[in-house]
ROKE-92190 format. One record per residue (C-alpha): residue in three letters; x, z, y. Coordinates in steps of 0.25 Angstrom, whole numbers, plus 2048, in hexadecimal, padded with zeros to 3 digits. Each point is the difference from the previous one (the first is absolute). Example, Ala and Ser with C-alpha at 12.3 -4.5 7.8 and 13.67 -1.06 7.14 Angstrom:
% residues 2
Ala83181F7EE Ser8067FE80E 
//
This chain:
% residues 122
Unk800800800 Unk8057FD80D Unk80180C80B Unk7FD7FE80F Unk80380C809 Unk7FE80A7F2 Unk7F27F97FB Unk8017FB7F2 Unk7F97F0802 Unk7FA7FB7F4 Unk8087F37FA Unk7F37F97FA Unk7F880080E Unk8037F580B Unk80980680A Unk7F47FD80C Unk7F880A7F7 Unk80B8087FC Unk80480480E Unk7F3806802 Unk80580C7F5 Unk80A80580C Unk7F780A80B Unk7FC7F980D Unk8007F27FB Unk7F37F77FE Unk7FE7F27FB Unk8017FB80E Unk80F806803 Unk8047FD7F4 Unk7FD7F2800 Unk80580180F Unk80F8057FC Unk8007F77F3 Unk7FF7F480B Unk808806809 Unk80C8037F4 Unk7FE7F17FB Unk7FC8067F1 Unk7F47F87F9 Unk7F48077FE Unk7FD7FD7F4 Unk80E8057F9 Unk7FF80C7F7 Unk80780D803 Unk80A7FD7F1 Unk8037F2807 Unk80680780E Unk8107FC801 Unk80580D807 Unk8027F780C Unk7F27FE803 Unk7FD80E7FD Unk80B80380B Unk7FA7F8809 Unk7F38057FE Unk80480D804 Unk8087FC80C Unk7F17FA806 Unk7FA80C7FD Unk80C809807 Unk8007F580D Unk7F17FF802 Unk801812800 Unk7F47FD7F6 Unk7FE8117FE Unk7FF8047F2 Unk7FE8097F6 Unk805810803 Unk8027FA810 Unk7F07FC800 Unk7FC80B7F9 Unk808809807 Unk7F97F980D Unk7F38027FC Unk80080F7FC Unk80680380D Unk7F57F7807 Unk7F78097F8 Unk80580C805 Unk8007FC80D Unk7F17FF801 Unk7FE80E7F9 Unk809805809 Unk7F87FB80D Unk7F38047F8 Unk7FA7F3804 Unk7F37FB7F8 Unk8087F87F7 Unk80A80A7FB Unk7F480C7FF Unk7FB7F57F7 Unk80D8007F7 Unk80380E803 Unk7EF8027F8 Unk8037F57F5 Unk7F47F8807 Unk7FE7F1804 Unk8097FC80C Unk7FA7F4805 Unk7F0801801 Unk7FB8007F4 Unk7F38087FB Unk80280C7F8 Unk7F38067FD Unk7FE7F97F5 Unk80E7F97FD Unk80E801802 Unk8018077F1 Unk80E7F9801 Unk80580980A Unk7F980D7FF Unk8008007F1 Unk7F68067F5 Unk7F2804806 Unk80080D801 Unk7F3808804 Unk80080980B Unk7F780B806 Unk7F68027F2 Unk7FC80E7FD Unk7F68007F6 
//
């Protein structure tokens, strides 16, 4: 399997979808970089001579594409910058409820998890 910036891509896949495996990268960057490092699209991972996996990172590294722990990184602290301001949004996160609008009277089970009853005395 070949490594690029410590993720394991599959050989068997085309390298346009194998891209996708690494944390921050889509379809459409990925075709975007394979244009950009001259790779065909349609290559497998297993066919990739170490020069076009190099030039492949070297795209990615000029274009300041962020990645992986850098984007995750990024994100949490985006998170904990709206907690900390106690905006509507990060009160959302902070409560484990729907950030952007949607109803939760009688959805949003994905975020706020089993149904439990509350308020019964019987």
């Amino acid at each position: 399997m070949a490594r690029l910036f410590s993720v394991e891509i599959p050989n068997q896949k085309r390298i346009e979808i194998a891209l996708t495996y690494i944390y921050g990268i889509g379809l459409t960057t990925s075709s975007r970089i394979l244009d950009e490092a001259g790779v065909d699209p349609n290559l497998r991972t297993g066919e990739l001579t170490e020069d076009q996996l190099v030039k492949i990172t070297k795209v990615i590294t000029e274009q300041s594409i962020v990645i992986e722990g850098d984007l995750r990184r990024e994100r949490q602290s985006s998170l904990k910058r709206l907690t900390s301001i106690n905006c509507y949004r990060g009160t959302r996160h902070k409560r484990g409820l729907p950030v952007r609008g949607q109803r939760t009277k009688t959805n949003a089970r994905t975020r706020k998890g089993r149904k439990s009853t509350v308020g019964v005395v019987r």
